[in-house]
N, C-alpha and C positions, 0 to 999 in steps of 0.2 A: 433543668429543662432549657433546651436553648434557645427555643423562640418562645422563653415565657414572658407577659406580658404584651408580644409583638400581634398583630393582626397582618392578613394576610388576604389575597383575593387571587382564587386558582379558577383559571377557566378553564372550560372542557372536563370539570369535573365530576363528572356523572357516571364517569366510568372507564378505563384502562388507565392510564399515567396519571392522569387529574384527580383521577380519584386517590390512587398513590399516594398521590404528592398531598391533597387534602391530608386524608389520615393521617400520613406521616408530620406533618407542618401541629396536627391539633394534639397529636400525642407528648409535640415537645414542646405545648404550652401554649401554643397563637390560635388567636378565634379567626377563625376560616368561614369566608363568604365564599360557598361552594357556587360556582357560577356555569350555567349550561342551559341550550336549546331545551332538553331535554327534563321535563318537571320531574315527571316521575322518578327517572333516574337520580335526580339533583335532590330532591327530597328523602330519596331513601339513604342518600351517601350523609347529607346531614343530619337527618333524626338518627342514624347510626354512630356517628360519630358524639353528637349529645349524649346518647342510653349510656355510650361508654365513658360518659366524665368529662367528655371535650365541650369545645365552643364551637357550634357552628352554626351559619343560618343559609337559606337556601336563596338562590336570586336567580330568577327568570331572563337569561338575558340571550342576545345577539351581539356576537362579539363584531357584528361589522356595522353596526347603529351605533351612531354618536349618542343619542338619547339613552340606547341602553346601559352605555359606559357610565355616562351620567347617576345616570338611578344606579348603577351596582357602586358606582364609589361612595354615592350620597347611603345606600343602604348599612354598607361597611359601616362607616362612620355613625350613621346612626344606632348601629346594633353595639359595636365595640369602644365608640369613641374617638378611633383614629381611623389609619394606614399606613403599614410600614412595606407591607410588600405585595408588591403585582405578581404573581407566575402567567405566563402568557403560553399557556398548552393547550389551548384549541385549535385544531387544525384539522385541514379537509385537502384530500385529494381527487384528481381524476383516475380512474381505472386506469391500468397499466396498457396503454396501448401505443403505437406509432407517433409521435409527434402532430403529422398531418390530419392524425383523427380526430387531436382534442378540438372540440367545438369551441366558440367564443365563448360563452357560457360558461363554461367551466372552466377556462382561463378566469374567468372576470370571479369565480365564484372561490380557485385557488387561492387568487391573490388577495381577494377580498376578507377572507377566514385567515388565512397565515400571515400577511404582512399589512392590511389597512389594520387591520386589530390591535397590531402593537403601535402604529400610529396613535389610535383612537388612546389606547390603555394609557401612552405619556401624556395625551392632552388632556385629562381627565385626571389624572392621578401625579403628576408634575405640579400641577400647581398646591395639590394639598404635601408633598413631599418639600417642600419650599417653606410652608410655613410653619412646616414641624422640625424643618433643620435636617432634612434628610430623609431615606428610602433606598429601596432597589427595587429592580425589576430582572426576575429570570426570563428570560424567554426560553421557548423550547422547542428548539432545531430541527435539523435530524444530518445524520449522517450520511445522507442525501446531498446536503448540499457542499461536503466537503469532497466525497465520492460518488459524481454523479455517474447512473447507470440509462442507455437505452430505455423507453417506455415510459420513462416518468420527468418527461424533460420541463413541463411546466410547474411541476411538482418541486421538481430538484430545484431548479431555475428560483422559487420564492421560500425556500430555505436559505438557498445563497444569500438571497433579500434579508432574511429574519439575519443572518449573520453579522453582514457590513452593517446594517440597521443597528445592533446592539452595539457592535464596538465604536460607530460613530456617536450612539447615544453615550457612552460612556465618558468618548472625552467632550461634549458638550453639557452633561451634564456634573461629571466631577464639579466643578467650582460650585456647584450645590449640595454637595454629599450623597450625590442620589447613584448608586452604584448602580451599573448596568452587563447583566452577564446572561451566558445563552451556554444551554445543554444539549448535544448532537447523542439522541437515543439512537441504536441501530435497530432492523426490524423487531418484530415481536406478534407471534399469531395470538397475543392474549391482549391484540388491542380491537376495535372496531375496523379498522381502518384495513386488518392487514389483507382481507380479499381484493381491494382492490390494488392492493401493493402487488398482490402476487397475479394479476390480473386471471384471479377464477379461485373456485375453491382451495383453501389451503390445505392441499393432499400431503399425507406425509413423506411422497415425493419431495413437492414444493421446498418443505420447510427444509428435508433435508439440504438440496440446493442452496439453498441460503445457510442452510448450520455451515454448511462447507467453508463459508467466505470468513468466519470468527474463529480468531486462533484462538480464543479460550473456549470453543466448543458447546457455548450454548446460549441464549438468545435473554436479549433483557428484558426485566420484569420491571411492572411498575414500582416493587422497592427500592431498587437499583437507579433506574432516573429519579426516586422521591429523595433517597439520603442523598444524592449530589446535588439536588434542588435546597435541601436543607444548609447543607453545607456551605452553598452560596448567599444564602440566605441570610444566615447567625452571621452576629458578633465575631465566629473564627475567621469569617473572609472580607472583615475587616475595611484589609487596605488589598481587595483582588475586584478589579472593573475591569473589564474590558477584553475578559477571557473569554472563552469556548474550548466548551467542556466535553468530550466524545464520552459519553460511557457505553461503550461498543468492542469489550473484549478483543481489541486491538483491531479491529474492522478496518479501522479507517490510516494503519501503518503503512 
């Protein structure tokens, strides 16, 4: 197993990628602190992922509350014993519209879900990576912020953020062993999120529009961002900080 022994903290995982990336992180071993707004959701992905043999415990949080970062690391630690790793997959956008129409509010409310978060997550989780000799943190992008489109400019705009944010954490944190790496999914109508991506129903119009842009012809699933999340994660990536990782069927060429 590769992440046996390892403990792990996935936000946003209630359901589409996080949930993925949970399942996928407890099947290769690591107790997962399922973390999400969402009780119900977060409860079901953990008592799921238990019935099948794994470790997981569910934790009620707000990933844009210092207090809640607090209580999900102290939870971690209390259920598993440690932390070895952060995934940082929570995120929120505004509907797909003009620039001039996103309100303050949703600006404040972008930034605050996709980029305070991973602030909050190192200032909370750096220091227990410190006195265990080490850790990483995936964050989780989107290809958004490598190719940004019309409609989604403060969107795209704090992916950019979640990106430099990762690779600067990288080389500040290397001298601690604390790797730091970020994965750029491209859309996907099997997340919550994708109505607003597509600003309205996702008609099979829509999605076709979007199939058009992937040279490999079809759209990623939360498996697909989960074993690249793994991948970063284990022991195999070792000596890899400060990458970004497109799993986007060549989207982003």
């Amino acid at each position: 197993m590769r992440l046996k022994g390892k403990v792990a903290i996935v936000t946003g995982a209630a359901s589409g990628f996080g949930e993925g990336i949970a399942r996928r992180f407890a099947e290769e071993g690591a107790g997962v602190a399922v973390a999400d707004v969402n009780a119900a959701g977060g409860q079901r992905v953990a008592g799921e992922i238990a019935t099948a043999g794994g470790r997981a415990i569910f934790v009620h949080a707000d990933v844009t509350r210092a207090a809640d970062w607090a209580k999900l690391v102290g939870a971690a630690q209390s259920a598993f014993g440690r932390l070895d790793i952060v995934v940082n997959n929570a995120g929120w956008t505004h509907r797909n519209k003009p620039f001039l129409e996103v309100t303050e509010d949703e600006f404040d409310r972008v930034y605050a879900v996709n980029v305070k978060s991973v602030f909050l997550s190192a200032q909370h989780a750096l220091p227990v990576f410190r006195r265990q000799g080490g850790g990483c943190f995936v964050n989780v992008a989107s290809t958004a912020g490598v190719r940004p489109r019309p409609g989604l400019t403060v969107y795209n705009s704090s992916k950019g953020a979640v990106i430099l944010l990762s690779k600067s954490m990288a080389a500040e944190f290397g001298p601690d062993n604390v790797r730091v790496n970020c994965v750029n999914p491209v859309f996907s109508p099997m997340t919550g999120l994708s109505a607003d991506f597509a600003g309205g129903a996702v008609t099979e119009e829509a999605k076709q529009r979007f199939l058009a842009t992937i040279p490999l012809g079809r759209f990623s699933t939360p498996l697909d961002v989960a074993n690249a999340c793994l991948y970063l994660a284990s022991d195999e990536a070792a000596f890899v900080s400060g990458v970004c990782l497109e799993v986007d069927g060549a989207r982003c060429v």
